[in-house]
DODREN-171859 format. One record per atom (N, C-alpha, C): atom name; x negated, y negated, z negated. Coordinates in nm, 4 decimals. Example, Ala and Ser with C-alpha at 12.3 -4.5 7.8 and 13.67 -1.06 7.14 Angstrom:
- N | -1.3190 | 0.5690 | -0.7800
- CA | -1.2300 | 0.4500 | -0.7800
- C | -1.3200 | 0.3300 | -0.7800
- N | -1.2850 | 0.2250 | -0.7080
- CA | -1.3670 | 0.1060 | -0.7140
- C | -1.2900 | -0.0030 | -0.7870
END
This chain:
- N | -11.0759 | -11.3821 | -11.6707
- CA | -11.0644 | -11.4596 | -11.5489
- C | -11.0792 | -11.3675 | -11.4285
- N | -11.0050 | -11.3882 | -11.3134
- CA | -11.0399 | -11.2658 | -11.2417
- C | -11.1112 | -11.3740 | -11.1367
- N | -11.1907 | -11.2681 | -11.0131
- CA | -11.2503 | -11.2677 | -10.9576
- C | -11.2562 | -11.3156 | -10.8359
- N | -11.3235 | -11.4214 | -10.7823
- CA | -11.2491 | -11.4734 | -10.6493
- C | -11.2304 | -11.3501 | -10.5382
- N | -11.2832 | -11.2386 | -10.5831
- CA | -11.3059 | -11.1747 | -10.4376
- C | -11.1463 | -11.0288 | -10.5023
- N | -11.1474 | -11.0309 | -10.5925
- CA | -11.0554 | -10.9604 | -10.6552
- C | -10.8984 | -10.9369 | -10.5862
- N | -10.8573 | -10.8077 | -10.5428
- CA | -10.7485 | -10.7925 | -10.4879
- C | -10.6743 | -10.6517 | -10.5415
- N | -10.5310 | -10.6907 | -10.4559
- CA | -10.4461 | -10.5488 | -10.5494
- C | -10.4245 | -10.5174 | -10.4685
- N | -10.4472 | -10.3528 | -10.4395
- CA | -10.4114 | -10.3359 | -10.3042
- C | -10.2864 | -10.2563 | -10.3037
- N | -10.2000 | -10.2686 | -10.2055
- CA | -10.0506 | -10.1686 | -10.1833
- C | -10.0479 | -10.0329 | -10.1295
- N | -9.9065 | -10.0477 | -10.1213
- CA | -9.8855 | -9.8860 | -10.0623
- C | -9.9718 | -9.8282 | -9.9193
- N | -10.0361 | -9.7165 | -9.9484
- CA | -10.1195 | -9.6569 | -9.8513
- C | -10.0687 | -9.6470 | -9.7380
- N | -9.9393 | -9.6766 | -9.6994
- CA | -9.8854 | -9.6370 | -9.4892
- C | -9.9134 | -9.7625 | -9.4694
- N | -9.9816 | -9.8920 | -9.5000
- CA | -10.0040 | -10.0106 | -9.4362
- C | -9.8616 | -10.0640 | -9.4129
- N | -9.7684 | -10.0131 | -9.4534
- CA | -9.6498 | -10.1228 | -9.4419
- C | -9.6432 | -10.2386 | -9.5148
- N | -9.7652 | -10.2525 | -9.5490
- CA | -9.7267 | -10.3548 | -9.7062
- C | -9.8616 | -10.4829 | -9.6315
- N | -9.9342 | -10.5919 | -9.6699
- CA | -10.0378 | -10.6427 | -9.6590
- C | -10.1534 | -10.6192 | -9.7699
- N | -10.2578 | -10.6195 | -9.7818
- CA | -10.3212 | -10.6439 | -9.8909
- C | -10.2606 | -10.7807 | -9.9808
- N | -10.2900 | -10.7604 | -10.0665
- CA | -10.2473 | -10.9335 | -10.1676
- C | -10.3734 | -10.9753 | -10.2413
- N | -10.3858 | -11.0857 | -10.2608
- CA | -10.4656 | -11.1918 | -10.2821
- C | -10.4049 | -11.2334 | -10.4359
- N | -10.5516 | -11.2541 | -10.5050
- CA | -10.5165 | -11.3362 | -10.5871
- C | -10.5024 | -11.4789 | -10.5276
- N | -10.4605 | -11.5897 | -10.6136
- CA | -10.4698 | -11.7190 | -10.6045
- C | -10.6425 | -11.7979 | -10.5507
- N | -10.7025 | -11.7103 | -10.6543
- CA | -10.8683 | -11.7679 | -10.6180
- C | -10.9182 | -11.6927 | -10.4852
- N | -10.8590 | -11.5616 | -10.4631
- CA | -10.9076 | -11.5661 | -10.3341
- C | -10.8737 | -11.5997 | -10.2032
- N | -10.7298 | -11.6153 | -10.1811
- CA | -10.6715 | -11.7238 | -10.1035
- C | -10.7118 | -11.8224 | -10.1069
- N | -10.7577 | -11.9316 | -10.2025
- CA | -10.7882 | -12.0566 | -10.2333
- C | -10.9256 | -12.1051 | -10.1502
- N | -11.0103 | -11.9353 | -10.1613
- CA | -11.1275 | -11.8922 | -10.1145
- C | -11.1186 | -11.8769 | -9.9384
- N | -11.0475 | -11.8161 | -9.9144
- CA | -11.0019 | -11.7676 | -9.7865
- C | -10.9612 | -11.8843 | -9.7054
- N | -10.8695 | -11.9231 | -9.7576
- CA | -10.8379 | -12.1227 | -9.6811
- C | -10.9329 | -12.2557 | -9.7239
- N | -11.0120 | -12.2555 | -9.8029
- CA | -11.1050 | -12.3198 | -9.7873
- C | -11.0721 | -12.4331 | -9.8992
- N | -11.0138 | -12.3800 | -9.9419
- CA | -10.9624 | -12.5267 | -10.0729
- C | -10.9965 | -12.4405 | -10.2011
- N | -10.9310 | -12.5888 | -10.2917
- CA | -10.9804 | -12.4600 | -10.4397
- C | -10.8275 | -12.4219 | -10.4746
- N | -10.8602 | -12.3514 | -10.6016
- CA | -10.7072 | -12.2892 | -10.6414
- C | -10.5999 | -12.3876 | -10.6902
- N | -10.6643 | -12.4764 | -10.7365
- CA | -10.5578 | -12.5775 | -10.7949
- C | -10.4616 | -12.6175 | -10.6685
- N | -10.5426 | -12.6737 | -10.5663
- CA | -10.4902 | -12.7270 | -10.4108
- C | -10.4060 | -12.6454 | -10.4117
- N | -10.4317 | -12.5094 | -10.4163
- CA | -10.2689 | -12.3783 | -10.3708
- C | -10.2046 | -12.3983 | -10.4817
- N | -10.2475 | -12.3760 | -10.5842
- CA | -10.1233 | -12.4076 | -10.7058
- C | -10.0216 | -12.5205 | -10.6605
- N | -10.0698 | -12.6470 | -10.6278
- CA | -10.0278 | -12.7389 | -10.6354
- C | -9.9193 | -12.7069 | -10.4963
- N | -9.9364 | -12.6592 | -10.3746
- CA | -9.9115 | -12.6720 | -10.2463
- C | -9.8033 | -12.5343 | -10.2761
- N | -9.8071 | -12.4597 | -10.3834
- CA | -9.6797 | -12.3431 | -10.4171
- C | -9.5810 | -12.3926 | -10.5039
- N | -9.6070 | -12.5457 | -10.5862
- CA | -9.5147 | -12.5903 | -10.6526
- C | -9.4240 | -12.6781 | -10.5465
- N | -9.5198 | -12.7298 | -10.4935
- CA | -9.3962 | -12.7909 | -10.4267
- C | -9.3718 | -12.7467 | -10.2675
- N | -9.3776 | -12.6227 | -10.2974
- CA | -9.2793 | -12.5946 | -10.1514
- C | -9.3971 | -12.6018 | -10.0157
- N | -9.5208 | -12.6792 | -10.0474
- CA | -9.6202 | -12.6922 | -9.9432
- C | -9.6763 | -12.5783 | -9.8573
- N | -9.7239 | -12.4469 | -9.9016
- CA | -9.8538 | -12.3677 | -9.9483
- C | -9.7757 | -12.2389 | -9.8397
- N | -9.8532 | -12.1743 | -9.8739
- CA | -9.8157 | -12.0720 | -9.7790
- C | -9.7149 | -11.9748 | -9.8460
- N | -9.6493 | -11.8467 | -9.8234
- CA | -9.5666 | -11.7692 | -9.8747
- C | -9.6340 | -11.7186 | -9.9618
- N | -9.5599 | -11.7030 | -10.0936
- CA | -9.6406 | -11.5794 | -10.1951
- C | -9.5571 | -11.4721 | -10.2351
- N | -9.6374 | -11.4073 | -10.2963
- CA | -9.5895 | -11.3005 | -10.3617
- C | -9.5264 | -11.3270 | -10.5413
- N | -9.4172 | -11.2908 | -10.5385
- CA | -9.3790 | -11.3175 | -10.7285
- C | -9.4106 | -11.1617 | -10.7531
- N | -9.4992 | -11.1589 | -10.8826
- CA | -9.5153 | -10.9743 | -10.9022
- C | -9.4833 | -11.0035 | -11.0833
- N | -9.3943 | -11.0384 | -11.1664
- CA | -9.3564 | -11.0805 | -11.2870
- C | -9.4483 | -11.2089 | -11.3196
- N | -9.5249 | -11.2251 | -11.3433
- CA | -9.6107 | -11.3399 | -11.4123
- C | -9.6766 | -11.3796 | -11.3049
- N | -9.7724 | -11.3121 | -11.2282
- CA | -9.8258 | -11.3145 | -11.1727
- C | -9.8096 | -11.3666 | -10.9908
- N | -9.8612 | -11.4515 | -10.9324
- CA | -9.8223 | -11.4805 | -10.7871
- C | -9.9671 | -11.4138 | -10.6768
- N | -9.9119 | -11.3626 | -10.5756
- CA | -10.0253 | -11.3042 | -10.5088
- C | -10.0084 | -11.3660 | -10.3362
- N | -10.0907 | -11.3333 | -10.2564
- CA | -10.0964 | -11.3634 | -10.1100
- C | -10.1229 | -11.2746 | -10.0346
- N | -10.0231 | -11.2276 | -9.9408
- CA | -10.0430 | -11.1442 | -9.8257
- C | -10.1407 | -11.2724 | -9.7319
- N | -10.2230 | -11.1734 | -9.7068
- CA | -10.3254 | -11.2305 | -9.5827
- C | -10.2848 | -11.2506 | -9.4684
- N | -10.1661 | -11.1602 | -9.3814
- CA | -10.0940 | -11.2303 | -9.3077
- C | -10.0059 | -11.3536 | -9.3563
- N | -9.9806 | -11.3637 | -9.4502
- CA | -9.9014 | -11.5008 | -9.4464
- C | -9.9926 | -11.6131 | -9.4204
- N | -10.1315 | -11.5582 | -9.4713
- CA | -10.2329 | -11.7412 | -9.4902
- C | -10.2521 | -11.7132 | -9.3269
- N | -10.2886 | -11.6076 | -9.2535
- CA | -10.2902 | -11.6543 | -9.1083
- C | -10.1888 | -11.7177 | -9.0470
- N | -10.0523 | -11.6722 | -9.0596
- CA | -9.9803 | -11.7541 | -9.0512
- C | -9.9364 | -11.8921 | -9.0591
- N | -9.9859 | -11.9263 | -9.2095
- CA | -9.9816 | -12.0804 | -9.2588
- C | -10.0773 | -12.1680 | -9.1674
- N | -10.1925 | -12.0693 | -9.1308
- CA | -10.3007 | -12.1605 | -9.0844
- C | -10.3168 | -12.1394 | -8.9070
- N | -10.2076 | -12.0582 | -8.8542
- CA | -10.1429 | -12.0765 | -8.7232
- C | -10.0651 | -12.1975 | -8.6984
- N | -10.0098 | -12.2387 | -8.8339
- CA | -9.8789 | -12.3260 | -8.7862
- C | -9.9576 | -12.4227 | -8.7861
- N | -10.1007 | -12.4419 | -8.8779
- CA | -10.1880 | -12.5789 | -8.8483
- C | -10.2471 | -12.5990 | -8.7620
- N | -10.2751 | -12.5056 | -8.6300
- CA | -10.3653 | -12.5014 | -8.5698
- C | -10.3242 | -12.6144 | -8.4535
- N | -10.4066 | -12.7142 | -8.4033
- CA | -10.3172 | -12.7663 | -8.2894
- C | -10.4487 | -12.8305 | -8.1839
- N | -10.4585 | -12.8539 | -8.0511
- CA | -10.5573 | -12.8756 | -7.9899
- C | -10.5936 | -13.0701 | -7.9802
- N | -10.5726 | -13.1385 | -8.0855
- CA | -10.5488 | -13.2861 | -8.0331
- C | -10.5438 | -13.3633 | -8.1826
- N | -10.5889 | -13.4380 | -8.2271
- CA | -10.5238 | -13.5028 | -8.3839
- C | -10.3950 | -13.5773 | -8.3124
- N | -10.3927 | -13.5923 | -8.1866
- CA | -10.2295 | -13.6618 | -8.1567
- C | -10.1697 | -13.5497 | -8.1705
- N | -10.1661 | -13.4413 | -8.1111
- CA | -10.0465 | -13.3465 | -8.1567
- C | -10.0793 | -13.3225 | -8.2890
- N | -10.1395 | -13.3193 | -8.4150
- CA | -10.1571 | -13.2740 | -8.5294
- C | -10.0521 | -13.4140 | -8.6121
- N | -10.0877 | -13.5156 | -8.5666
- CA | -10.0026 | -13.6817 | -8.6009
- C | -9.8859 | -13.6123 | -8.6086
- N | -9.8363 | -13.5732 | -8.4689
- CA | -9.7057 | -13.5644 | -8.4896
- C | -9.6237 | -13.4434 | -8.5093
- N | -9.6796 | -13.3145 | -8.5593
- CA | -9.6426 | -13.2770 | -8.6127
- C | -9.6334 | -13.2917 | -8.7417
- N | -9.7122 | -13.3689 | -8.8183
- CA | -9.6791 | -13.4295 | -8.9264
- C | -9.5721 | -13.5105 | -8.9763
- N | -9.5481 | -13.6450 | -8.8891
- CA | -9.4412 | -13.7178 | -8.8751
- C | -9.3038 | -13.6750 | -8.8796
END
């Protein structure tokens, strides 16, 4: 089982992001892993990584995901939902 805090890290010029397992993204956004499982099947969840079997998370993408949630009002949050 790997490790919630567990990561793979990339190519050394920083062109790349760190990647995330599933549990530590899951960790990082505040839900559990199933919630991201579930939110990568259907299209919900933030961008991942395909690495053969395995799915990973650039940490800029979950800031990202959790930019696009950010909103100052539950009326503007309503309707961006809608």
């Amino acid at each position: 089982m790997e490790s919630v805090h567990e990561t793979v890290t990339t190519h050394p010029d920083h062109s790349f992001n760190q990647l995330l397992t599933t549990p530590a993204a899951a960790s990082y956004l505040g839900v559990k892993p199933a919630t991201l499982e579930q939110w990568r099947w259907s299209g919900r969840g933030p961008l991942f990584v395909k690495l053969n079997r395995v799915c990973r998370y650039r940490k800029a993408d979950l800031e990202a995901f959790l930019a696009a949630r950010t909103f100052g009002s539950t009326t503007e949050a309503q309707t961006a939902v809608a």
